[in-house]
Each structure stands twice: as C-alpha cells, then as structure tokens.
PAPADREN-457366 format. One line per field, with one value per residue (C-alpha): residue number from 1; residue in three letters; chain; y negated, x negated, z negated. Coordinates in Angstrom, 2 decimals, padded with zeros to 5 digits, m for minus. Layout:
<lumtis>
nr = (NUM,...);
rest = (ALA,...);
kette = (A,...);
y = (Y,...);
x = (X,...);
z = (Z,...);
</lumtis>
This chain:
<lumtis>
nr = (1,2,3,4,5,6,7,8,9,10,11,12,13,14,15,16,17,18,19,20,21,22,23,24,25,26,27,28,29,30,31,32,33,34,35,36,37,38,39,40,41,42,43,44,45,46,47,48,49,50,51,52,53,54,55,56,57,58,59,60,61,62,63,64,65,66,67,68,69,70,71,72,73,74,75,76,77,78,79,80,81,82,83,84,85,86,87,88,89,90,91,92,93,94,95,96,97,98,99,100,101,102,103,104,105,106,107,108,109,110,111,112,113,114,115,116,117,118,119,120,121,122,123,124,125,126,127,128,129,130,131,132,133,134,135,136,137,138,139,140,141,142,143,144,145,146,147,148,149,150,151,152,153,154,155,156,157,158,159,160,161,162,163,164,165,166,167,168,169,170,171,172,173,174,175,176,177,178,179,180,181,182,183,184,185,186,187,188,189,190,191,192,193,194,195,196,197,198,199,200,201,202,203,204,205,206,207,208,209,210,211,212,213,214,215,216,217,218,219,220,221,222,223,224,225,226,227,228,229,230,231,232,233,234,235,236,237,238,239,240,241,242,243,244,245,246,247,248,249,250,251,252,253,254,255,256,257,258,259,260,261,262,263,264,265,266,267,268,269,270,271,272,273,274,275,276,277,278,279,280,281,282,283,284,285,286,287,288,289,290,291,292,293,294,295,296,297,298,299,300,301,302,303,304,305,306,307,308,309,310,311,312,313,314,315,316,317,318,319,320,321,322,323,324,325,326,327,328,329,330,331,332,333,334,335,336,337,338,339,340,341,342,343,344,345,346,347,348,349,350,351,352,353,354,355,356,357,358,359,360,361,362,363,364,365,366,367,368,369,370,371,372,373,374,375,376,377,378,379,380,381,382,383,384,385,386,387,388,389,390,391,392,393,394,395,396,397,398,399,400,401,402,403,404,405,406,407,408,409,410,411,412,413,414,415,416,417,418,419,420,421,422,423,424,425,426,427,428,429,430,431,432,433,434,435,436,437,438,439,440,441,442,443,444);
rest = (UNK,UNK,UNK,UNK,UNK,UNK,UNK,UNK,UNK,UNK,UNK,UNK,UNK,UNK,UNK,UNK,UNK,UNK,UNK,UNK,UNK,UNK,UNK,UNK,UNK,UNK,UNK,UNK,UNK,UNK,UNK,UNK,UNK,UNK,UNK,UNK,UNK,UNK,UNK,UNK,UNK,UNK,UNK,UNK,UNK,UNK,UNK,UNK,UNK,UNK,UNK,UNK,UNK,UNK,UNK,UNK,UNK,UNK,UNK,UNK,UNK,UNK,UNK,UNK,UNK,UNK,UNK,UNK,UNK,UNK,UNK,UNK,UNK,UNK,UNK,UNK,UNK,UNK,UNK,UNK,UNK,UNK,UNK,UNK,UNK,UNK,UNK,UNK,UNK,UNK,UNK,UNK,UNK,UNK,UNK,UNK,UNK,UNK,UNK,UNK,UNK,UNK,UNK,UNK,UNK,UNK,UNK,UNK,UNK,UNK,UNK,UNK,UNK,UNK,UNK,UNK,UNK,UNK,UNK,UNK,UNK,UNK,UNK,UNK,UNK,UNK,UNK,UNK,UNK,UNK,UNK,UNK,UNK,UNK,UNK,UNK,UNK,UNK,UNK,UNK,UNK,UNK,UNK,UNK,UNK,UNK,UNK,UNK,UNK,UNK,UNK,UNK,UNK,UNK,UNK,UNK,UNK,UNK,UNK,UNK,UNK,UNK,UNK,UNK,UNK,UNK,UNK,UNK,UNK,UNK,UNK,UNK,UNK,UNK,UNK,UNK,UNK,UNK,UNK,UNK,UNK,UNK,UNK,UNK,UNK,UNK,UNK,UNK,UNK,UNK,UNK,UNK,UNK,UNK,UNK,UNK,UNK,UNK,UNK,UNK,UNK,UNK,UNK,UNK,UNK,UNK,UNK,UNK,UNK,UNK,UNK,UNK,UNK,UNK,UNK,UNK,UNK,UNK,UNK,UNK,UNK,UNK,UNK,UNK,UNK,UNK,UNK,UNK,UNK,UNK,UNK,UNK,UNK,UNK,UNK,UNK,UNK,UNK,UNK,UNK,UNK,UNK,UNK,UNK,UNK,UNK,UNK,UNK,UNK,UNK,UNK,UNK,UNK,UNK,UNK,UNK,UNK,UNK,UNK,UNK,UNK,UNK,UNK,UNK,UNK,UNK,UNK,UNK,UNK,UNK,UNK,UNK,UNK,UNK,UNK,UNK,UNK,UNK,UNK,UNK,UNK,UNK,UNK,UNK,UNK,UNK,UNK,UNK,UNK,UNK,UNK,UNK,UNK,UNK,UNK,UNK,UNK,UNK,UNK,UNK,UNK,UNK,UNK,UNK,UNK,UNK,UNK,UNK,UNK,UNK,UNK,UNK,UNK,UNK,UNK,UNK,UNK,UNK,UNK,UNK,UNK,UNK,UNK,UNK,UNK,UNK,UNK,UNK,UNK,UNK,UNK,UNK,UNK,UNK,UNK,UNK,UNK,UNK,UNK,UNK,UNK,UNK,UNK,UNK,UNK,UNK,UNK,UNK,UNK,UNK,UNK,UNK,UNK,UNK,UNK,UNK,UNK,UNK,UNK,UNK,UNK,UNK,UNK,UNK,UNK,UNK,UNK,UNK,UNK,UNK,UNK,UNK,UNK,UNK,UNK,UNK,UNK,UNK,UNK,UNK,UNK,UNK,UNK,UNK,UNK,UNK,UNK,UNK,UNK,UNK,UNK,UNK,UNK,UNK,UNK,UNK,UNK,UNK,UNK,UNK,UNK,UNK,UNK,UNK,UNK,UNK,UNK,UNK,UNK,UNK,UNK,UNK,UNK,UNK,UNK,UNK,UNK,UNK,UNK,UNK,UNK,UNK,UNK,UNK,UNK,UNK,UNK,UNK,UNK,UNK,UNK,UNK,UNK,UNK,UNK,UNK,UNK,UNK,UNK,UNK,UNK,UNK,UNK,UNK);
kette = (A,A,A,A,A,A,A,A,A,A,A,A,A,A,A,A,A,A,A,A,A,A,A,A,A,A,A,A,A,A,A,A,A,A,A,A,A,A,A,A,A,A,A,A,A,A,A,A,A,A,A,A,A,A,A,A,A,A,A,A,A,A,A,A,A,A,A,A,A,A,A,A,A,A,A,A,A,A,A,A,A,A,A,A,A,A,A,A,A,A,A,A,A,A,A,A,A,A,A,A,A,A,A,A,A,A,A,A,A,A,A,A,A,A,A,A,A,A,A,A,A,A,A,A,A,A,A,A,A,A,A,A,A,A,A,A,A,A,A,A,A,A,A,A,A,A,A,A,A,A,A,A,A,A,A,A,A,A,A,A,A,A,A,A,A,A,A,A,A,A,A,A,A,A,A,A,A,A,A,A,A,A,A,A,A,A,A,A,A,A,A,A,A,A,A,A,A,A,A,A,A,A,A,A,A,A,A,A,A,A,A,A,A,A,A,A,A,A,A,A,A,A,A,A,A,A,A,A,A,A,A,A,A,A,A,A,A,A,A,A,A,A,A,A,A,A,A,A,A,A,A,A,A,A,A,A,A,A,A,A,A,A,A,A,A,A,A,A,A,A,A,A,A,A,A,A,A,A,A,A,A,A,A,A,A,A,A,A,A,A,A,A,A,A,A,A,A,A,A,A,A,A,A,A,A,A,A,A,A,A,A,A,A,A,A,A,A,A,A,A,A,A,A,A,A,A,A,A,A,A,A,A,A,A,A,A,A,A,A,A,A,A,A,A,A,A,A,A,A,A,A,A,A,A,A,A,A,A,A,A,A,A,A,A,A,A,A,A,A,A,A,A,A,A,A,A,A,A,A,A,A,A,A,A,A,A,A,A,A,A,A,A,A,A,A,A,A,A,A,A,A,A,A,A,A,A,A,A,A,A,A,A,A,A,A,A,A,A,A,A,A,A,A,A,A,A,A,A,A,A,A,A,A,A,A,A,A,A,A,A,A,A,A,A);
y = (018.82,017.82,015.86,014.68,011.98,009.51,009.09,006.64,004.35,001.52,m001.23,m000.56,m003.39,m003.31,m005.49,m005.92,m009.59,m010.46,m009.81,m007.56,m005.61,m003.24,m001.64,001.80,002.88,005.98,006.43,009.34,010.43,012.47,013.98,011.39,008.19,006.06,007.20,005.48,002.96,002.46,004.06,007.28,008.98,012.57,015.58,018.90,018.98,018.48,015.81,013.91,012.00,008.35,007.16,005.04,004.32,001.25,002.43,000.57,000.78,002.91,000.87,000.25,m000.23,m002.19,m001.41,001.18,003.58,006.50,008.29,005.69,007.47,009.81,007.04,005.61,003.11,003.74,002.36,m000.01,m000.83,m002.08,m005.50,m006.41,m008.78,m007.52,m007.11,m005.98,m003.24,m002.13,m001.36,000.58,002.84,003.23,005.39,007.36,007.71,009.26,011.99,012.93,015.65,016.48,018.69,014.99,012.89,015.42,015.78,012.52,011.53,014.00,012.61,009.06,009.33,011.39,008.80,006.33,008.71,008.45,004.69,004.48,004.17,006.24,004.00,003.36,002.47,003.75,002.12,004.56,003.20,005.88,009.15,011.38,014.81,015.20,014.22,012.92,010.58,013.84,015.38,012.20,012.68,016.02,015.08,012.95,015.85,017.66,015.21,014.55,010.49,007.77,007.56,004.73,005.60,003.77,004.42,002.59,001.83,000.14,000.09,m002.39,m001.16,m002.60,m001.99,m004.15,m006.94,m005.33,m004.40,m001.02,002.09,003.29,006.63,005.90,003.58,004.98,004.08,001.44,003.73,007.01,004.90,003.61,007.39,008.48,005.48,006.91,010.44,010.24,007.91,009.95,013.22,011.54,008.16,008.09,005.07,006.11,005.00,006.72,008.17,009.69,008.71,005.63,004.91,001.52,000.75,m000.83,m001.95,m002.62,m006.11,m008.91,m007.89,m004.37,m004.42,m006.52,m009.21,m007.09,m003.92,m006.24,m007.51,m003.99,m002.28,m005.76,m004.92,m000.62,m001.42,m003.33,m000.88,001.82,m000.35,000.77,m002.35,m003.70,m004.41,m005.39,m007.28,m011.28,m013.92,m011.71,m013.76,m017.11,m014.19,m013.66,m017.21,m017.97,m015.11,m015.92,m019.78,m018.75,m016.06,m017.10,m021.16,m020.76,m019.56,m016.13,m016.82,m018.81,m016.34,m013.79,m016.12,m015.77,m012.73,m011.59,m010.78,m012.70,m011.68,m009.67,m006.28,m007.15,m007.56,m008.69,m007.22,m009.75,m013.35,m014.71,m017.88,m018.78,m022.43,m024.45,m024.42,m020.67,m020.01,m022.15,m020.08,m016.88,m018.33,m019.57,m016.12,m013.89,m012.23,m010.33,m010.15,m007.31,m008.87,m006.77,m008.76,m006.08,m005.50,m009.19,m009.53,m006.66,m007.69,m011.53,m012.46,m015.03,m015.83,m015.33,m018.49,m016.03,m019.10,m021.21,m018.18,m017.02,m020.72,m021.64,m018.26,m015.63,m012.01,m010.76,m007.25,m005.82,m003.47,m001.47,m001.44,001.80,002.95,001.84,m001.19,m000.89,001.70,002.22,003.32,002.24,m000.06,m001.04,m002.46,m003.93,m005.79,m007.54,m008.40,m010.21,m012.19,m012.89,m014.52,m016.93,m017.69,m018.63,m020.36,m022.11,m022.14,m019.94,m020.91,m019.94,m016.13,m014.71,m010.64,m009.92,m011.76,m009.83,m006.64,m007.87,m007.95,m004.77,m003.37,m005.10,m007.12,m004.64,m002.80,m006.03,m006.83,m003.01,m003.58,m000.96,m002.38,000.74,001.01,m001.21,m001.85,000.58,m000.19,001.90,003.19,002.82,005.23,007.62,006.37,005.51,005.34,005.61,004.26,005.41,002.23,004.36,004.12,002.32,m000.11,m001.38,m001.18,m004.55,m005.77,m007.35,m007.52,m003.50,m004.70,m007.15,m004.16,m006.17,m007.87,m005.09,m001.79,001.61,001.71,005.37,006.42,009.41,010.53,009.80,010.97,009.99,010.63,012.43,014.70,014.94,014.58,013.05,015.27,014.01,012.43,015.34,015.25,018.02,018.66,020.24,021.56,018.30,019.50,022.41,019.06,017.16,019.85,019.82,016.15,016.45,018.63,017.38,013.68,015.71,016.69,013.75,012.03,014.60);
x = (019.76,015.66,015.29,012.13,010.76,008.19,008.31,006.53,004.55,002.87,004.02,006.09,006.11,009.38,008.81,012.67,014.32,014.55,010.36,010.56,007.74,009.00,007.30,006.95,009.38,010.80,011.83,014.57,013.70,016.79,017.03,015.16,016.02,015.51,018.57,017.60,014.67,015.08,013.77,014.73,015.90,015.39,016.46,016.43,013.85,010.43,008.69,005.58,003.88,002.83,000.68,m001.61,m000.40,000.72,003.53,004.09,006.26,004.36,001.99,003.36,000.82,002.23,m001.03,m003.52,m004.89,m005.06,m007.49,m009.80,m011.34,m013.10,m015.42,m016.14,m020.10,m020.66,m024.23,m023.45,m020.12,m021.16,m022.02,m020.01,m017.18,m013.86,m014.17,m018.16,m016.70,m013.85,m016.13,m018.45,m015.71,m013.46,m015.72,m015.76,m011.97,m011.22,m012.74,m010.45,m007.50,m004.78,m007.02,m008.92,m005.73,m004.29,m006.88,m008.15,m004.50,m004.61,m007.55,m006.46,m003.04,m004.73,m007.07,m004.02,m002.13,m004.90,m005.03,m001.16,000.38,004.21,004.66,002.12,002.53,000.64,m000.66,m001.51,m002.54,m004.21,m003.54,m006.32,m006.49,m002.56,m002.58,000.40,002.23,004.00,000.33,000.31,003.93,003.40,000.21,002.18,005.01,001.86,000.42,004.42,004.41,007.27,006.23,006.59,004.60,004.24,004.09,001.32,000.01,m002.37,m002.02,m004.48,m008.16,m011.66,m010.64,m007.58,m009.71,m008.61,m010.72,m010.16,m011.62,m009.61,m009.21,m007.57,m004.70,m001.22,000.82,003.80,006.87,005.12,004.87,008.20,009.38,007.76,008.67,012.31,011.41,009.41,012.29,014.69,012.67,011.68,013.07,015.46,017.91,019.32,018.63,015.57,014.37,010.84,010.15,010.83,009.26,008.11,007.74,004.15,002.21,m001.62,m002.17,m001.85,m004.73,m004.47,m001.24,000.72,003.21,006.17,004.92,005.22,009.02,010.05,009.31,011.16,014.38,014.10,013.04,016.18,018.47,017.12,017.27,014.15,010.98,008.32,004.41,001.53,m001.85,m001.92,m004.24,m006.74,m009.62,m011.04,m011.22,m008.40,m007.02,m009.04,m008.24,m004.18,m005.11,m007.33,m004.91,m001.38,m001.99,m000.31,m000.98,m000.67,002.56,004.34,003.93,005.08,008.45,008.51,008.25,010.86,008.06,009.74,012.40,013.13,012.70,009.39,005.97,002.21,m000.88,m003.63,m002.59,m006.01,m005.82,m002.02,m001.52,001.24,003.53,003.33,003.88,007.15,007.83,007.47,009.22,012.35,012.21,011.81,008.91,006.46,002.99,000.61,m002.27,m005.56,m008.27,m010.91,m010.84,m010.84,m014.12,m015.67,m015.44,m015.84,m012.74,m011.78,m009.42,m005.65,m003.86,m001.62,m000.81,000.68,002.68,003.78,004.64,006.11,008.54,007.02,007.09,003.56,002.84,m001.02,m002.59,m006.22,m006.17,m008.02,m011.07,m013.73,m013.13,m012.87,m014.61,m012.36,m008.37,m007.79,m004.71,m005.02,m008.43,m007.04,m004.52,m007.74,m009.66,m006.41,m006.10,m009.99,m009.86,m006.90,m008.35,m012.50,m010.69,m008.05,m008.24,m008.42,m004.72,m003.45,m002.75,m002.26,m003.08,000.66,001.74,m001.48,000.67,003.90,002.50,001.26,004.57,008.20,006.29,005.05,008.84,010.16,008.31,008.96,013.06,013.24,015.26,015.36,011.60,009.13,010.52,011.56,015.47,018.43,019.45,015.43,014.20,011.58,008.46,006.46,002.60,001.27,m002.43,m004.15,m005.56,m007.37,m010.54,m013.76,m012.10,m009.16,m011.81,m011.37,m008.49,m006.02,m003.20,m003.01,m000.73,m002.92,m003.85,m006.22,m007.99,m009.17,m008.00,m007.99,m008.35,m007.11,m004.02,m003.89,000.03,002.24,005.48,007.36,010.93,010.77,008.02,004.70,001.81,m001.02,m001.11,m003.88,m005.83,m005.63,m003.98,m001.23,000.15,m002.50,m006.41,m008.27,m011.63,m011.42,m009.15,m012.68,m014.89,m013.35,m013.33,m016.86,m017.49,m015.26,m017.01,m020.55,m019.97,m018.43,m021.87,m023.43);
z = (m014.84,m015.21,m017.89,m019.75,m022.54,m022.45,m026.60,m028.48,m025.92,m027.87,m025.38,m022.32,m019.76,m018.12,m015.22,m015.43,m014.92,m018.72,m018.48,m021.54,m023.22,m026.12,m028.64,m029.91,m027.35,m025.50,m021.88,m020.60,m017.37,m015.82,m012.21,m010.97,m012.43,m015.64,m017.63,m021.30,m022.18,m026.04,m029.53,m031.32,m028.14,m027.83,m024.31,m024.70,m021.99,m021.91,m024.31,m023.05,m026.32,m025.39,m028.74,m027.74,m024.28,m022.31,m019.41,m016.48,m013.86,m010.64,m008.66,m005.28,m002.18,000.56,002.96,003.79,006.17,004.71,007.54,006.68,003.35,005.77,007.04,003.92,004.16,007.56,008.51,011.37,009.81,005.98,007.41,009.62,010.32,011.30,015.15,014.74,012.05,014.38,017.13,015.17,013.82,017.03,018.58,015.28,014.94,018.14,017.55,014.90,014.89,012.95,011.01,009.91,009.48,007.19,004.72,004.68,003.99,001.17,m000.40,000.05,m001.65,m004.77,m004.95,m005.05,m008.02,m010.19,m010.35,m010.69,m007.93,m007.23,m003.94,m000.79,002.60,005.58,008.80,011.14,014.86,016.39,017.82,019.17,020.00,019.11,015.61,014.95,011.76,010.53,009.56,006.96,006.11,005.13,003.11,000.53,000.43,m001.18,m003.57,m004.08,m003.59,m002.37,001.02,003.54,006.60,009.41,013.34,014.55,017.79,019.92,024.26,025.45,025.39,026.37,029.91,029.43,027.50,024.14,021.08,020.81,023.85,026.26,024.96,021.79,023.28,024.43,027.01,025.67,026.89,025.07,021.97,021.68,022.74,019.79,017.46,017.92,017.26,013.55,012.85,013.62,012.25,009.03,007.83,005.09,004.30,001.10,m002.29,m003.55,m000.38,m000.67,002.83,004.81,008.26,009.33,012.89,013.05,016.24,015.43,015.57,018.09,019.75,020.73,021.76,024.42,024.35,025.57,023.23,020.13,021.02,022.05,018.99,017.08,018.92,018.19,014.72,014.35,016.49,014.09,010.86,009.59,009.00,010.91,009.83,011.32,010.69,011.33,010.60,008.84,009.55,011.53,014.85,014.78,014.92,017.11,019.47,018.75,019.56,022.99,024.05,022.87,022.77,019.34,015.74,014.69,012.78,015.80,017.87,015.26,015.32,019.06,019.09,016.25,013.72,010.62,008.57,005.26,007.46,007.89,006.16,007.64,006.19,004.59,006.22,005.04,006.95,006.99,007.10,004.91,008.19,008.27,004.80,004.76,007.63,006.18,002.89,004.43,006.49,003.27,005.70,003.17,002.66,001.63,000.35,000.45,m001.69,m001.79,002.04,002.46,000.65,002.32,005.57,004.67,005.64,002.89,000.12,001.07,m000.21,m002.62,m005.16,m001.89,m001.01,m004.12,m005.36,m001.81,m002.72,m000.36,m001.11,m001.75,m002.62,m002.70,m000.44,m001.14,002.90,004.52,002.35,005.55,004.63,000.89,m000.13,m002.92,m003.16,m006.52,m006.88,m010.69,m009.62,m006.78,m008.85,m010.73,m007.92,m006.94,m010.19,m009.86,m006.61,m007.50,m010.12,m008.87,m006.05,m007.54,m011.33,m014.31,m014.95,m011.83,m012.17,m015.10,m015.85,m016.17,m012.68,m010.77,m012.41,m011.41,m007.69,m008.27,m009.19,m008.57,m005.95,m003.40,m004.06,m002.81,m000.06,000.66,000.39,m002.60,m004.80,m006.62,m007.45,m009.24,m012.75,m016.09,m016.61,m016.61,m012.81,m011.43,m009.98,m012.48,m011.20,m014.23,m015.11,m018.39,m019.25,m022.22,m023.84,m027.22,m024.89,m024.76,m021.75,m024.21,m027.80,m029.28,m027.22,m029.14,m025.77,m024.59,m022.20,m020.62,m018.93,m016.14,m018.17,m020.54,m019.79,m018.02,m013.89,m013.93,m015.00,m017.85,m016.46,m013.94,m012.80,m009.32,m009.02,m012.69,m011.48,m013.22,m010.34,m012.92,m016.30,m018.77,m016.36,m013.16,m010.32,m011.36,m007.54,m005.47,m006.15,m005.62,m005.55,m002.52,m001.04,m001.77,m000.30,002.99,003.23,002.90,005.59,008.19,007.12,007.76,011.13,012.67,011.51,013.41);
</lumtis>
C-alpha cells in the first residue's frame, strides 16, 4: 500500500458537486486514489506540508499537439492566418522522425506538469519518416502523465485540392489499419486508465468525406472517442460552406461527428443552431483561447455554449501556434476573453478553473478525474500562493485572478512528478538541450 498526505493546505478547492472550498485541510492519497479529504488526518507514509498553498484538482487539457513545441515563432508563420500558418509549417513537419516526435512530446508534456496539469490530450496528424503515436505514448510514460492520445490523420494533399503536401498524407485504408492497432496496443477502458486513445482525423479539410464516417463507425466498434478541429475560423466556414454546401457542424451530424464520445477542438464561429446541436448531443468542446488569438481566429462564443449546456473543456493547442503550454494561463486568457467580449460578469475566476479542471474531465468522459473527493482519482496540484503573484490578495483561491502560473507540486495517480517547483520524473534540462538542437537543424 502507497500512501501519502497533503497536510495543512490553506484552501483546497474541491471542484466537487457541493462546490466546496475547505480550510486548513489535509488530503490522503492511497494507491492511487483520494482515500480522505478532511482535517487532523495522518498515514504512516510519506507527509507533503501544504502551508501556504492553494490545491486544486489536476488541470486537464482537452487539446494540443505536442510535436508542435519544436517549431515554436517560426518567421513566415508568426503572422499568419490559419491556412497561411499551416503552409509555412507543413513543409517543416515532414521532415520530422520519431527521434523529433518523441522529444518534442517530452518537452511539451513537462511544460504542461509545471503549470498543473495531471490530464492532456494529444492530436497527432502526421506521420513522416515512420514516427509513429506510440513515440508520444511513451513520452508521457516518462514524464508519468494521464494520457489521452489521439490517432490523427490527414489523406487528401495539395495534389488532391487539400491543404496539406503530398508527402505527409496517408492512404485512408493504412490509416484506419493503424487506428485499430494503437487501439488495440494502447487504449485502456478501465477506471483510472493512464492511457486512452481517441480516434482523430485532422480536420474537414485534409481528409475526405468517406475517411471522416469510417473512422465514426471504428471509433464506435472499438468504443474508444472521436476529435477533430471544426469551425476554427471564417476559412474554414467558408471552405465547409463552398465544399460541403453546409456548415461545419451539419456536416459533422451527417457524418456521425456528435455525440458524448466525441469532442471538436476550438469551434470559434459556431452559430446558435450548432450549439443547440452540440448541447442536445452532449458533443464537447476544447476551447483553445490563446491559439485563437494567435492566429486571429476570434472569440469562441464559450458563454452561449456553456449557458446553452455544452461541455467545454480548454486546450493550450500545439505550441506553433501558442507559443506557450501553460494551462493555468490558459484558463485566464479564457476568463479574459468572455469577459472583454461579453461582460465583466460573465465568467468568473472560479468557473475559468472549473473548465480547467472537472470540465475538460468531462468533455474527456473521465468521470473519475477532475475534482478532490473520496474515490477520485490522486491527481492533485498544489500552488504556492506565499509569493509576490498572490502578495496582497485577500481570495488565494481566486487563483486566476492573482496567483501562481506554475505549480510548486504535483502528483498524478498518487505519484509525485512536480517536487518544489521541478519536474521530479526525468532530467529536464539534457530533455531541453536536445530539443534545441534537433529545432537548430531543421532551420538549417
């Protein structure tokens, strides 16, 4: 039996249903799960002090792309629009290998740790020179994250009239062969699995018709969930509208994209149809507001969604279009957006952090994830508010609006992988160095 104690935290914010915050409390992590939340508790195991600290449940990230933080302010790229920024990093990408997906995976998901997060998804699309999704999987088995990958594809290039070169699409029977395979090499069902596979085509417009409702029908034969990007911008309307003759969420309906089993990344320009849609569906929605204003996509209607009762989770998105990985700073540029575009009163610090948290677990299905109560998983983070970002606050656990974007310990599954403020798993600056020279020569 593992056991250890969180003692003492000044405020911990359950995220439970009751919405409770307790003081001067204590949390008993044993193999695995949340066994006591309460005062005055004590294990024989190993005691981690929390004076001074505000403990969340784990951030959970519902999108990213984790090769990205290997092309990080591209010249040619930093300006762009979505389809303009694609094209200037395609040609980039494919000249990656497994070597570059793994560590660029590695440095993504520390990068993730440190600001909190126990829980990220992964959208990876491409393939070249036989990298494959098990060089990520393996990645977060190092830093020691909950882990829900995602086969990705794309199969019509510039040839085809598609975004994306010829060289780094696959052929549609190849990708579904291999859809079945990390599934059935990988993907765990059971309640607090460390990795779950997702079944995730690129986006309407580097993949076809048939590819999209194929992987719908294996995704549901293998009863694991579908993503995908849709309505990310006014392009990419307008390309659904021009190709399709329909919006990007009818022909998601059409084409069995809706549903509790599955969740679209950003949905910047969903209309009120579409978000009924996708409420009555229980489809989720990773927002990515960072990304959005990067690539000057817009503000995602998250107040609509959220008040129309869809599942919205948050997503840092890939690091080229970012810059950043940092989910606790994610979760306040979400709360800042609502509110210049809608109102100050219309998201509050503690609903950005409920996103952040039992939000992305939902739109996720992990039901077991995302909260502190008796039976959760141990996935806790624990922010040390005695510094200069919390001086003078007089909420600690108003965390967003005045408080720490990097996280001083965290545990996943009642293991430590943040200790006092260091990733406590693998040797993050050698992981660092070779980032840097695998970045150097594909600028060369």
């Amino acid at each position: 039996m593992s056991e250890t104690l969180i003692k003492g935290a000044q405020v911990v914010v359950t995220m439970d249903d009751a919405g409770r915050e307790l003081a001067e409390a204590d949390i008993l992590l044993r193999d695995g799960v949340i066994a006591e939340v309460g005062t005055g508790l004590s294990t024989t195991g190993e005691t981690v002090l929390a004076q001074g600290c505000v403990v969340t449940p784990g951030l959970v990230n519902t999108h990213h792309h984790l090769y990205q933080s290997m092309t990080r302010a591209v010249p040619g790229g930093q300006d762009a629009l979505l389809f303009g920024w694609l094209q200037t990093l395609y040609p980039i990408w494919s000249r990656f290998g497994p070597e570059e997906i793994h560590v660029s995976a590695l440095v993504g998901l520390a990068e993730l740790a440190l600001s909190g997060c126990t829980l990220t998804s992964d959208h990876l699309y491409l393939y070249p020179n036989g990298a494959r999704l098990d060089d990520t999987i393996a990645a977060a088995g190092e830093i020691g994250l909950r882990f829900h990958p995602t086969r990705g594809s794309m199969s019509i290039g510039e040839s085809a009239g598609g975004l994306p070169p010829d060289d780094l699409v696959e052929r549609e029977a190849a990708i579904l062969d291999d859809c079945i395979r990390v599934v059935d090499a990988h993907h765990d069902p059971r309640e607090g699995a460390m990795v779950r596979v997702g079944l995730a085509p690129c986006s309407p417009f580097s993949v076809s018709r048939d590819l999209m409702r194929d992987t719908a029908v294996l995704a549901r034969d293998k009863c694991v969930m579908l993503h995908t990007h849709l309505a990310e911008n006014d392009e990419d309307v307008a390309y659904s509208r021009e190709m399709f003759g329909c919006r990007p969420g009818q022909y998601a309906e059409e084409l069995g994209w809706t549903g509790k089993d599955v969740w679209h990344a950003h949905c910047v320009k969903l209309d009120g149809g579409e978000i009924d849609l996708f409420a009555r569906s229980r489809t989720g929605v990773a927002h990515c507001p960072c990304s959005n204003c990067r690539l000057g996509s817009g503000i995602a209607p998250v107040r609509k969604m959220r008040d129309a009762g869809v599942k919205v989770g948050l997503g840092v998105d890939g690091s080229a279009s970012n810059d950043s990985g940092n989910l606790m700073a994610e979760a306040r540029q979400a709360m800042l957006l609502q509110r210049v575009s809608q109102g100050a009163d219309k998201m509050g610090a503690r609903e950005a952090l409920w996103i952040a948290t039992r939000g992305g677990a939902e739109v996720l299905g992990r039901s077991d994830c995302g909260q502190i109560a008796v039976g959760q998983r141990a996935d806790i983070a624990l922010w040390d508010v005695t510094g200069i970002e919390a001086a003078g606050s007089w909420d600690p656990a108003a965390l967003l609006l005045a408080g720490p974007t990097r996280v001083r310990d965290l545990f996943v599954e009642g293991r430590q992988v943040v200790r006092d403020g260091t990733l406590a798993t693998i040797d993050l600056p050698r992981v660092i160095e070779t980032q840097n020279r695998l970045a150097a020569r594909l600028a060369t």
